[in-house]
C-alpha positions in Angstrom: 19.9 -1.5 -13.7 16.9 -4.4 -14.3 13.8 -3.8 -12.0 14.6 -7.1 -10.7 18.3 -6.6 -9.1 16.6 -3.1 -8.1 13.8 -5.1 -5.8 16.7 -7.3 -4.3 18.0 -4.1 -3.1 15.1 -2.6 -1.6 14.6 -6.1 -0.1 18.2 -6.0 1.4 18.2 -2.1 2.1 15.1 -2.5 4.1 17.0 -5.5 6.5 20.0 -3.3 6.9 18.5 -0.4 8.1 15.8 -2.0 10.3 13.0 -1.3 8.0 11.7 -5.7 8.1 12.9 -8.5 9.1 11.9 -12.2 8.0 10.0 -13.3 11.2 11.2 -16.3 13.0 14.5 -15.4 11.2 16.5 -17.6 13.8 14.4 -21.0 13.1 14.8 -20.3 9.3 11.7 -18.0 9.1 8.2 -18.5 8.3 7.2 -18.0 5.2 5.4 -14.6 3.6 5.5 -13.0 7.4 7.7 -10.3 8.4 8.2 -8.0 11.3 8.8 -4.5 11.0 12.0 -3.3 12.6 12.6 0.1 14.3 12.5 2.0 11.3 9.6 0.4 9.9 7.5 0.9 12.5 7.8 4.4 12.8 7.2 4.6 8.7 4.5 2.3 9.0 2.8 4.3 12.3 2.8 7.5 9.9 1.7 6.3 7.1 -1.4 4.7 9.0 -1.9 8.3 10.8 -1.6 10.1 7.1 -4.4 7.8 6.3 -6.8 8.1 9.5 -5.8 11.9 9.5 -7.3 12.7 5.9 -10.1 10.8 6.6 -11.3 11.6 10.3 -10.1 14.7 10.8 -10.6 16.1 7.0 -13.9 14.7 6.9 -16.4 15.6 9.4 -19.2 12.9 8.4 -16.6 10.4 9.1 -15.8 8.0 11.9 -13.3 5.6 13.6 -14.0 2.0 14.8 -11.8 -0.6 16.5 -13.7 -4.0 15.5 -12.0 -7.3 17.1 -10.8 -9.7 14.8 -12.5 -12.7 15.7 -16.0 -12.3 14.9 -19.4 -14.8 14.7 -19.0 -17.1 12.4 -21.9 -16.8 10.6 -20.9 -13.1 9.4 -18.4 -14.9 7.0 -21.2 -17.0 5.8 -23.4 -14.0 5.5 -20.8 -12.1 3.8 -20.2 -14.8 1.1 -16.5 -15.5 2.3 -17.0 -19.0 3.5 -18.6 -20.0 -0.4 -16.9 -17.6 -2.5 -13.4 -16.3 -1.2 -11.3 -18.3 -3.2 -8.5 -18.2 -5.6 -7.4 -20.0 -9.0 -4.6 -22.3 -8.8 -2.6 -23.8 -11.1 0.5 -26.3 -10.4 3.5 -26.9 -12.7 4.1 -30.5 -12.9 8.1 -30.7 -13.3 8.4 -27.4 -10.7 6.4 -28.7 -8.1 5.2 -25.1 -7.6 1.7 -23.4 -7.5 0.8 -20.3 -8.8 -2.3 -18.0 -9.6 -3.5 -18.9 -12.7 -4.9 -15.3 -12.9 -1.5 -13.9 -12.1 0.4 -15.6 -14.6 -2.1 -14.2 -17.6 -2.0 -10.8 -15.8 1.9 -10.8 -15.6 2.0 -12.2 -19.2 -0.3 -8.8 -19.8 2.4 -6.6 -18.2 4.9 -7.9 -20.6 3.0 -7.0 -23.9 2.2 -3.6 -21.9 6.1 -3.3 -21.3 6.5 -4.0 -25.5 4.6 -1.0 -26.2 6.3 0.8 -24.0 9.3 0.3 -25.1 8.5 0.8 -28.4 7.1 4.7 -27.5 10.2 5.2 -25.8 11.9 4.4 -28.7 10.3 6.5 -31.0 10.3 9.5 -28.5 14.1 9.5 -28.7 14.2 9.2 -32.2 11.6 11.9 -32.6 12.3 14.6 -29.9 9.5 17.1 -29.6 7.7 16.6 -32.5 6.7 12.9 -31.1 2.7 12.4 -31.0 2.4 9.4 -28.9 -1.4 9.3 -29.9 -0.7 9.0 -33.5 2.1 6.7 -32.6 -0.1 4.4 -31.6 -3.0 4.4 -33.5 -0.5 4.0 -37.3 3.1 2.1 -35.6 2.6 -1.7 -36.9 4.4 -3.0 -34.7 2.4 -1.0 -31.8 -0.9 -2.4 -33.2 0.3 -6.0 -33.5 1.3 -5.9 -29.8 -2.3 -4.1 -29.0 -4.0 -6.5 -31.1 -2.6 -9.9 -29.0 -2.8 -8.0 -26.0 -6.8 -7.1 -26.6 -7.2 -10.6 -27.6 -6.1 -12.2 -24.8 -7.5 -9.7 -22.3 -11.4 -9.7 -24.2 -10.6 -14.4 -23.0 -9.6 -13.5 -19.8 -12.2 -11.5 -18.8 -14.7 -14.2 -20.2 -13.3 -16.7 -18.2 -13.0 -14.8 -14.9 -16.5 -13.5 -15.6 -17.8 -17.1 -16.3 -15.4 -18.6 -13.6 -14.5 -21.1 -16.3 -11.6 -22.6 -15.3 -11.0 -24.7 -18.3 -11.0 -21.6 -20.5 -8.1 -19.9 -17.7 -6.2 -22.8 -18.3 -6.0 -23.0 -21.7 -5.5 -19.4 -22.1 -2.5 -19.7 -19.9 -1.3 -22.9 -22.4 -1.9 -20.8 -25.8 -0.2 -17.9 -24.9 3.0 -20.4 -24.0 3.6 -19.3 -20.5 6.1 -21.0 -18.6 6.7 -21.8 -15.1 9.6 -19.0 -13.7 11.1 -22.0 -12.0 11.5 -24.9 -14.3 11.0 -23.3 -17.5 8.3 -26.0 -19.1 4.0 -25.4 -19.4 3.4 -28.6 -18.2 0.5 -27.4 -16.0 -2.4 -29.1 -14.6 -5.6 -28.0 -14.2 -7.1 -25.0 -12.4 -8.6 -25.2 -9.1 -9.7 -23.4 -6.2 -9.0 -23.0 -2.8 -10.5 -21.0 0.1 -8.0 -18.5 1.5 -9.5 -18.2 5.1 -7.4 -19.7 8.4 -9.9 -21.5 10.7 -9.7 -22.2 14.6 -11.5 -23.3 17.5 -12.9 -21.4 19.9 -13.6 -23.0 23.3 -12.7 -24.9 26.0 -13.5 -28.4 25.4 -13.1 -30.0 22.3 -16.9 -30.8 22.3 -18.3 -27.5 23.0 -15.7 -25.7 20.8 -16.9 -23.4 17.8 -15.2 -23.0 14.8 -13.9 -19.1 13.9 -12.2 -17.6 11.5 -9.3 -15.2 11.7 -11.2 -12.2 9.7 -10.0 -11.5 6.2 -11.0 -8.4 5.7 -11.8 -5.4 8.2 -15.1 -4.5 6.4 -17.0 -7.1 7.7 -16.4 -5.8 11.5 -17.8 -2.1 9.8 -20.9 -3.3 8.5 -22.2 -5.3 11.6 -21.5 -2.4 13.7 -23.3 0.3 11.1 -26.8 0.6 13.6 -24.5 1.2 16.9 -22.3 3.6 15.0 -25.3 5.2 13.0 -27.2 5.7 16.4 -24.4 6.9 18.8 -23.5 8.9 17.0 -26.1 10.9 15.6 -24.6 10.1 11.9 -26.7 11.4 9.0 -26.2 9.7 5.6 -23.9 9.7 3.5 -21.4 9.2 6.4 -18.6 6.6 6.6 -16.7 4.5 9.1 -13.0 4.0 8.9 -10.7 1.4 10.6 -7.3 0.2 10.8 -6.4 -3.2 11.4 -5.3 -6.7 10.9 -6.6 -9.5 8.6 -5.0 -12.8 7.6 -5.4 -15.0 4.2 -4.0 -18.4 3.7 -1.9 -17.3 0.5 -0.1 -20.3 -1.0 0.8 -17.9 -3.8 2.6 -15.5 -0.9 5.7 -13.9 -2.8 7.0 -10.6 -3.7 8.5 -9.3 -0.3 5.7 -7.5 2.0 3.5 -7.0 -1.1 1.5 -10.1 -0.4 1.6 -11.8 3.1 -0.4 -14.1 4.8 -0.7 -11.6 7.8 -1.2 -7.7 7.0 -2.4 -4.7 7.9 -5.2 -2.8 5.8 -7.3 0.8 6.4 -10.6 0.6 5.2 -13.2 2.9 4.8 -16.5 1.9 4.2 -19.5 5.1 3.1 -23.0 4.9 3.3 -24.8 6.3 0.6 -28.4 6.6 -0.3 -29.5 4.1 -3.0 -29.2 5.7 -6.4 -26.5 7.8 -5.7 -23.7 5.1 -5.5 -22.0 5.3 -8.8 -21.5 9.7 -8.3 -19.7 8.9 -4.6 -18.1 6.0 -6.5 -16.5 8.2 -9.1 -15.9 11.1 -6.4 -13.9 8.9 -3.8 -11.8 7.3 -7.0 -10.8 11.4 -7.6 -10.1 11.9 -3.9 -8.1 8.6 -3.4 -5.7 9.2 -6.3 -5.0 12.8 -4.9 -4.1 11.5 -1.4 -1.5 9.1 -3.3 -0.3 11.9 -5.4 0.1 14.1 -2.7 3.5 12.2 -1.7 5.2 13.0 -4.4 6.6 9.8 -5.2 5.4 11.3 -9.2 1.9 10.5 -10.7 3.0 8.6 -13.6 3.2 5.7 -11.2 0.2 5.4 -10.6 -3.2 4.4 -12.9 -6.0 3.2 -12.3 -6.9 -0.6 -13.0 -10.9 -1.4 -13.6 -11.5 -4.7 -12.4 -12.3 -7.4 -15.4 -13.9 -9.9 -12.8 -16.9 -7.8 -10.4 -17.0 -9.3 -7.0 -20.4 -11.0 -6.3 -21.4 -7.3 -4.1 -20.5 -4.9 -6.2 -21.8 -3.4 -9.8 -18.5 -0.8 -10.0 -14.8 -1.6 -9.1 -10.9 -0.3 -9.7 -7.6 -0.9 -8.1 -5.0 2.1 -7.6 -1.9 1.0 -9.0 1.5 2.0 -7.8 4.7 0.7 -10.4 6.6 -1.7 -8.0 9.8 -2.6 -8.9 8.2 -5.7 -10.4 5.4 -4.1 -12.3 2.0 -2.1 -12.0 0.5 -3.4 -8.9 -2.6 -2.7 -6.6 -2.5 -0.4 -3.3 -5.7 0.7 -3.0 -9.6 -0.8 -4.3 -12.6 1.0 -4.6 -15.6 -0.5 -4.7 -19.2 0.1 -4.8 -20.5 -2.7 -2.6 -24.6 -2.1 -3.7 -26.6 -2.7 -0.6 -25.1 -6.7 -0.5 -23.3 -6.3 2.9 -26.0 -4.7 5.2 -28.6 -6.9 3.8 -27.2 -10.0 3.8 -26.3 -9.6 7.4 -29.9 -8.7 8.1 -31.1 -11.8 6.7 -28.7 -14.0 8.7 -29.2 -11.7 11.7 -32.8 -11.5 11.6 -32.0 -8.2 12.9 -33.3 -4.6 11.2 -30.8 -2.7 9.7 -32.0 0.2 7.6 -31.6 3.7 8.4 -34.4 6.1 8.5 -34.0 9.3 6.2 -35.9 12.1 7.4 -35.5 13.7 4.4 -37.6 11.2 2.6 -39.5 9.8 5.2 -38.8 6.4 4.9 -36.2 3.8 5.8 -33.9 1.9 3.8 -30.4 -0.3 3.6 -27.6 2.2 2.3 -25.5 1.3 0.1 -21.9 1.5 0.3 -18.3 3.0 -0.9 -15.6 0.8 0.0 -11.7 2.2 0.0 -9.4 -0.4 1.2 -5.3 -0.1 1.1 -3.2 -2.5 2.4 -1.0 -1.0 4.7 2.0 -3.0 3.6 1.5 -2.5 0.0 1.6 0.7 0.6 5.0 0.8 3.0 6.2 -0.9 -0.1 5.3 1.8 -2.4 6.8 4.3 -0.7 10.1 2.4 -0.2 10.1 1.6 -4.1 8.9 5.5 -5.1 12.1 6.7 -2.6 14.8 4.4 -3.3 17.9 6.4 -5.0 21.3 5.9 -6.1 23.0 8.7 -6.7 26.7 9.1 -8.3 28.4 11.9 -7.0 31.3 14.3 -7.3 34.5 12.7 -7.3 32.8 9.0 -8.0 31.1 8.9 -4.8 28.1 7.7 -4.8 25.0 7.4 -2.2 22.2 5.3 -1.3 19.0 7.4 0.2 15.1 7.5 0.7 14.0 10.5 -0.2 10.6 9.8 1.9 8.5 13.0 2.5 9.6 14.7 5.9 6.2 14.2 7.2 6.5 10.0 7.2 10.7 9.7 7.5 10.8 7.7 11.2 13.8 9.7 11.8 13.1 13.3 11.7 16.2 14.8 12.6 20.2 13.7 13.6 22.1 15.6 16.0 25.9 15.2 14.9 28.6 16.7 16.6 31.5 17.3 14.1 33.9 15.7 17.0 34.3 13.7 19.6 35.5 16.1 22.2 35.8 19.6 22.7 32.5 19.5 24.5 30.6 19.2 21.2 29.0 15.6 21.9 27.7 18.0 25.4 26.3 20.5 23.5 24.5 18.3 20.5 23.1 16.0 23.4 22.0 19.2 25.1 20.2 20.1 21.6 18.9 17.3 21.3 17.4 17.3 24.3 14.9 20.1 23.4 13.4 18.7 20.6 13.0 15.2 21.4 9.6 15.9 22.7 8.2 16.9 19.1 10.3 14.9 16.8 12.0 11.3 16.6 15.8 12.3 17.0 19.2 10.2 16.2 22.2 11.4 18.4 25.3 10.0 16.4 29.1 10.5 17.0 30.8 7.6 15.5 32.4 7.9 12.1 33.4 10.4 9.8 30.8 13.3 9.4 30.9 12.3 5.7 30.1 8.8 7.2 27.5 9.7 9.1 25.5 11.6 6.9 25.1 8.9 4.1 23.9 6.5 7.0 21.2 9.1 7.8 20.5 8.8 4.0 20.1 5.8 3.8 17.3 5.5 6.6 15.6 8.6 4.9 16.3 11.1 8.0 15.3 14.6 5.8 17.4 17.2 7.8 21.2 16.5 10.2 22.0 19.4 12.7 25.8 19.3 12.8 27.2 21.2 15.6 30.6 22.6 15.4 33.4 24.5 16.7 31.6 28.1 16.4 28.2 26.9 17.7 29.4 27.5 21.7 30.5 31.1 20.1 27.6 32.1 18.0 24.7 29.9 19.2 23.9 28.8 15.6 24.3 25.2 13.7 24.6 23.7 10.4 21.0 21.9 9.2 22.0 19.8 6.4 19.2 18.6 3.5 18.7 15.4 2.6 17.3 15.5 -1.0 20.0 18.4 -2.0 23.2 17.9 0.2 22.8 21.6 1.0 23.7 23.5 4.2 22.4 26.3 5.9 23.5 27.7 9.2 20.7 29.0 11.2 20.2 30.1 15.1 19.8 26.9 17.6 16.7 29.0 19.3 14.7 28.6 15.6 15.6 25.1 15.1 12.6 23.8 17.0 10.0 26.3 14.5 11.9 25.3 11.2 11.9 21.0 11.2 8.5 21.6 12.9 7.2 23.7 9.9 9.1 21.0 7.4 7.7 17.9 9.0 4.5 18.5 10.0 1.4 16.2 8.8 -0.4 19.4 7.7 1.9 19.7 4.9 0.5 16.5 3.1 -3.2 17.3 4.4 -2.9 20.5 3.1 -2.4 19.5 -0.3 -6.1 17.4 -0.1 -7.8 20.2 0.4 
């Protein structure tokens, strides 16, 4: 099945089963903003505690903030947003549509990468086990052709990022032919910018009002509160802060689902390092970041890592974590080492101290900093797209289920009675009722069994308890897996110590250690 029809539906899949909704979905929706529905919620609540666990409770040198989101205006000048935070755009003349001009060469990137790709495939089947994909690649001809263009265009693209030379991007984007998806033609016009930040006014009268920004990034809510963090708390360099919350860019490029939105969620994590030693915590919180992704099990050949061609103005080392999406290699996570830029540019706008004082050297000085940022929907996303099967089964039925790890499924367990009567709805409620206090149950009676179990499936529930006729009798029921169809019958008084073994955070943290 194409990648594409495979997106539609996830996209679909996601509305059914109360993962998102479009917002506003009665007035026609608003566009690239969507609410998470009683499903999604719950996956996206674990997923944020997964994150805040294996940093605040696996780290003891790191901390939790809560920053607001409106913030002084001149910490957005300070922090370069207000001059800098822009994108490239490029409009198609005949579409009437607008796209990122860095996008497009990156997508057009993705397709030589898919070429190549193909091409090893290829040659693995025809080859078995005696395929060397190294040596496939450094002698194939049509392989080095493909790596030759694609080196080419990358060695212009980085020059033109790097040089912010617009003219370059855009003739880039006209020699390698690429085409608008909607009309089809490369009659572009030229490149521009545009600054991503929504403004308000914050006030009472129109006179006295001040002009705010709705914050794009969490970071900036970190850094300013480094000294009262640093101080009440006693912290000791290297030490880091971590937060979870809401920022909001004015994308005009906004497409793709939840994978880029105009409101979102992001946890960020921002360590202070002594000067010097930037590039060694760099390189160790790249290793540790990968294995939290890995640990899901969603398979680590969809992820890589993605060095940045363009440095942002703060930093002197950056990568993306990418996840393959339905639609291609895309970021969840960046790491960045921001240099001292943040701290001291808010000290000079401040007029305020902010150094820390190592005892160990005797001296003060501004840190420098670590930055790991995910955005929360990206990563919902990933997981969706990692757990998203269709499965053909015995006697041509098939199945649609998301085979999410226990520990993030919203719905931990169902409670089926096998019938409507014979007091077995009485005694599943009555089972239900002692472990709703640990786990997020489903109580469901309507429909086949057979029925019931692929809707539990399909929202990713990882065990059913199905009680039946013998359960009064012998005080045991039938657990059903998710992932295998398999059943086990097991005593109703260990019920409780079994899911809570299977779907207990520890079982991911574990694996970080």
């Amino acid at each position: 099945m194409a990648q594409e029809d495979v997106f539609k539906k996830l996209i679909s899949h996601s509305k059914e089963y109360g993962y998102v909704f479009p917002s506003s979905e009665i007035y026609d929706g608003l566009g690239a903003v969507y609410d998470y529905g009683q499903n999604g919620v719950e996956l996206k609540n674990n997923i944020k505690k997964y994150w805040w666990d294996s940093m605040t409770l696996l780290h003891e040198n790191i901390v939790g903030i809560d920053s607001a989101i409106f913030m002084h205006p001149t910490i957005w000048k300070a922090s370069g947003h207000v001059d800098a935070f822009n994108d490239p755009l490029i409009d198609n003349r005949d579409s009437k549509k607008r796209y990122r001009a860095d996008v497009l060469v990156e997508d057009h990137l993705a397709k030589i990468d898919e070429k190549i790709s193909r091409e090893i495939e290829k040659a693995a089947r025809r080859f078995g086990d005696a395929f060397d994909e190294s040596q496939f690649r450094a002698t194939n001809a049509r392989v080095l052709e493909y790596q030759a263009k694609r080196d080419e265009i990358h060695s212009r693209f980085a020059k033109a990022l790097n040089g912010s030379d617009f003219e370059a991007l855009r003739q880039l984007i006209v020699d390698c032919e690429i085409v608008c998806p909607v009309s089809g033609t490369r009659n572009w016009t030229e490149v521009r910018q545009f600054n991503l930040m929504f403004s308000t006014e914050m006030g009472s009268t129109a006179d006295g009002a001040m002009k705010v920004y709705l914050r794009p990034e969490t970071a900036q809510g970190i850094f300013v509160n480094f000294l009262n963090v640093q101080k009440t708390g006693r912290m000791k360099l290297p030490f880091g802060i971590a937060q979870i919350g809401k920022a909001f860019r004015n994308e005009i490029v906004a497409r793709q689902f939840i994978f880029r939105m105009r409101e979102f969620e992001q946890m960020e994590m921002q360590f202070f390092v002594r000067p010097g030693d930037e590039l060694d915590w760099f390189a160790r919180w790249k290793d540790l970041r990968m294995k939290w992704h890995r640990a899901l099990g969603l398979g680590d050949a969809r992820y890589r890592f993605h060095d940045h061609d363009k440095l942002a103005h703060y930093a002197n080392a950056a990568t993306d974590i990418e996840f393959e999406m339905p639609f291609g290699f895309k970021e969840v996570e960046g790491i960045h080492s921001r240099t001292d830029f943040d701290l001291s540019q808010h000290e000079k706008y401040s007029g305020k101290k902010i150094q820390y004082f190592d005892p160990e050297l005797n001296r003060s000085y501004t840190p420098c900093v670590i930055e790991t940022s995910i955005g929360v929907d990206r990563m919902f996303l990933s997981i969706l797209a990692g757990t998203y099967c269709e499965e053909t089964l015995d006697h041509g039925d098939s199945r649609v289920l998301l085979k999410l790890p226990p520990a993030l499924a919203p719905v931990k367990l169902a409670v089926l009675p096998l019938v409507r009567k014979d007091g077995l709805p009485e005694k599943a409620l009555e089972i239900l009722h002692l472990l709703r206090f640990d786990f997020r149950c489903q109580y469901d009676e309507k429909d086949s069994i057979g029925k019931r179990y692929r809707r539990q499936d399909a929202i990713g529930t990882p065990y059913c308890i199905t009680v039946d006729h013998d359960t009064p009798v012998d005080r045991c029921v039938t657990i059903r897996y998710r992932d295998t169809m398999l059943q086990e019958r097991v005593p109703v008084d260990r019920l409780h110590g079994i899911i809570a073994e299977k779907v207990n955070m520890r079982n991911l943290l574990y694996k970080l250690y």
